[in-house]
Phi, psi and omega in degrees: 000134180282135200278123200308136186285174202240113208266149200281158226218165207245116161111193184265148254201166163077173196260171186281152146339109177271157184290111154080031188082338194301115156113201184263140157255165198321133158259147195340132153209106168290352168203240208262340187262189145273185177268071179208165161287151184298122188249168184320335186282335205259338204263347158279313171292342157303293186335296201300284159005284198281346171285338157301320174300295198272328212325315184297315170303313160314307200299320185264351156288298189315320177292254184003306196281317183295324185298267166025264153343308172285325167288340191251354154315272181325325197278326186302308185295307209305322120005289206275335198297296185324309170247036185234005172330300179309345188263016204268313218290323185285343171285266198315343169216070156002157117313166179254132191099337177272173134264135175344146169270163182298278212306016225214283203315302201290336138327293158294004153299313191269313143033273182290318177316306203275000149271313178315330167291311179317310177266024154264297187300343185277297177304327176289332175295289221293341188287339193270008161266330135008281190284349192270318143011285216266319173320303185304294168320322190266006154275303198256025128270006174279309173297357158092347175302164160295173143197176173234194179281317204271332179277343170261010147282001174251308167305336185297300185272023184265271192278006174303275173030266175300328175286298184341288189299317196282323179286294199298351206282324212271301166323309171329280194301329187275322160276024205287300177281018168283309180317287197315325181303262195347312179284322220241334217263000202272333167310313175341283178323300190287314177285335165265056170261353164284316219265302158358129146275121194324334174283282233292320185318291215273357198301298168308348176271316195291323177289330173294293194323285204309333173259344171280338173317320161289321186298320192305344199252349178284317209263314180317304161274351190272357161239345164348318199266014179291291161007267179293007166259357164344279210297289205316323176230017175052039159317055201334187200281303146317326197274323189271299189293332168305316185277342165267006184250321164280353180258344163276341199277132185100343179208032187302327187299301165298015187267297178265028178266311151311305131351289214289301192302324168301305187300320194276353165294291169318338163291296195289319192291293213292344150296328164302344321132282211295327154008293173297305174314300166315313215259322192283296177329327191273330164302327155325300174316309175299303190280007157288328186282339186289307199303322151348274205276348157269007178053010177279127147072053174322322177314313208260017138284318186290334173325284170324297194280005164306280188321330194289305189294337192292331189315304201268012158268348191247277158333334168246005162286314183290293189318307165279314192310288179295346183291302174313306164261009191278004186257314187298300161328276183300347150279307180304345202258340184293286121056278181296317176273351159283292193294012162291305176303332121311299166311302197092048196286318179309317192285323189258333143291340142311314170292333142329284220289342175273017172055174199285137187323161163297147191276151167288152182306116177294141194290150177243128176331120189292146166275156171296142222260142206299154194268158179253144174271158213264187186259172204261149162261138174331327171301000000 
């Protein structure tokens, strides 16, 4: 596969002055990374570097998606509720002595499946515009280029699509061998369950996990890297897991020693993010549960406890955005540095970034060669 073009970067190039000529000089970095391959120091400090540069962009794409996300949540319940209404009353409040009738049930059975597929398609949409976000900022700040909000809101909802399809694609493959334990232990199970002691039932599932368990995280990572050949190369789905499966092979161990270390940064920062919210909120709480219990003034309890959930939904929303993109960041930048290491990824954003040769100098008209005057007469 031929290496994708890269957009070209803006502004001055080249490494700082080294003391006294000793040594290599530095290399070029024109945006949050250097041009070299990447060591674990670089791909965190890229991470941190674009979420302070960009953060307000990500941050009014994750806001859109989140409003977004919620109206169209509310119409998915209001929707399922509306049609299966006539069946609520006979399921949830019988006669006394009867049970729910099927045609009561099976409604609401399916119902429930079929919003619960919505809001997995709603969520899966909205995280890959999220991550396609971050991707996109983290193209033209490893190269050092501008944007604005409207080219990564456009980009966002441009390549989500395909991010989508490359996340549900990567999720597939990588559990593939839970389904099977799972698939292979649940008949096991229903035909010995009489004869089985319940404990023993589960001895075969926990050993099936415990072995399907390495494979899901070896497919996890060997496709990690789809996302970003998406955003990065305008990639299909399909197109993308192939190329993260080739840009991983070989260096699989550090792939996911870097992984592992981004996800606990991303954890220990986004409880931390969430921390506060919780703590005010839980402060919140207290003179509602007092006023509660003095039966004094209700209003200005349900106030308190408005305030308290909104606190600790607003914390934790702040929280997942960053664990999310902030894992997206350090996969894109894993990303970069393979194909440094490969590639020549560096040479060619370099040759961007010192932009196209100067046009030659338009030619200018020979002067004319001076006229010689004729001989003058003597008279």
């Amino acid at each position: 596969m031929t290496q994708s073009s890269w957009p070209g970067a803006h502004g001055g190039g080249g490494g700082a002055p080294h003391w006294g000529g000793w040594g290599p000089p530095p290399p070029p970095q024109p945006g949050v990374i250097p041009l070299r391959p990447l060591s674990l120091g670089d791909i965190v400090t890229g991470s941190f570097s674009t979420f302070r540069l960009h953060w307000k962009r990500m941050a009014g794409v994750a806001l859109l998606v989140q409003a977004a996300l919620v109206l169209a949540t509310g119409l998915v319940v209001a929707a399922a509720v509306a049609a299966v209404f006539p069946h609520l009353e006979p399921v949830f409040d019988p006669p006394f002595g009867e049970t729910p009738a099927r045609e009561h049930v099976v409604p609401l059975l399916v119902a429930a499946a079929v919003m619960l597929v919505a809001l997995i398609v709603l969520g899966m949409l909205g995280m890959a515009v999220i991550s396609t976000a971050c991707l996109a900022v983290l193209k033209e700040a490893v190269s050092g280029s501008p944007t604005t909000f409207g080219a990564v809101r456009r980009a966002a909802f441009r390549r989500a699509p395909a991010v989508a399809g490359a996340m549900f694609l990567s999720s597939l493959v990588a559990g593939l061998p839970v389904f099977a334990v799972l698939a292979v232990w649940a008949p096991l199970a229903v035909a010995t369950a009489s004869e089985a002691a319940p404990g023993a039932l589960l001895v075969p599932l926990v050993l099936g996990l415990l072995a399907a368990f390495p494979v899901a995280v070896w497919l996890s990572v060997r496709f990690g890297m789809a996302p970003a050949a998406v955003v990065m190369e305008d990639a299909g789905p399909v197109a993308a897991l192939r190329r993260s499966a080739a840009l991983v092979r070989g260096d699989w161990w550090r792939v996911f020693g870097i992984t592992l270390v981004g996800a606990m940064l991303a954890g220990a920062i986004g409880y931390a993010i969430q921390l506060p919210f919780n703590l005010i909120g839980t402060f919140a709480l207290v003179p509602a549960m007092a006023v509660a219990e003095e039966g004094v003034s209700p209003a200005g309890a349900i106030t308190m406890l408005v305030v308290a959930v909104l606190l600790t939904l607003v914390g934790a929303i702040a929280g997942q955005l960053f664990q999310v993109g902030f894992m997206q960041l350090v996969a894109g930048l894993l990303y970069v540095d393979r194909r440094i290491r490969r590639e020549g990824l560096a040479e060619a954003l370099l040759a961007g970034h010192t932009g196209p040769p100067a046009p030659p100098p338009a030619p200018t008209a020979a002067p004319e060669p001076p006229q010689q005057e004729g001989p003058q007469d003597s008279r």
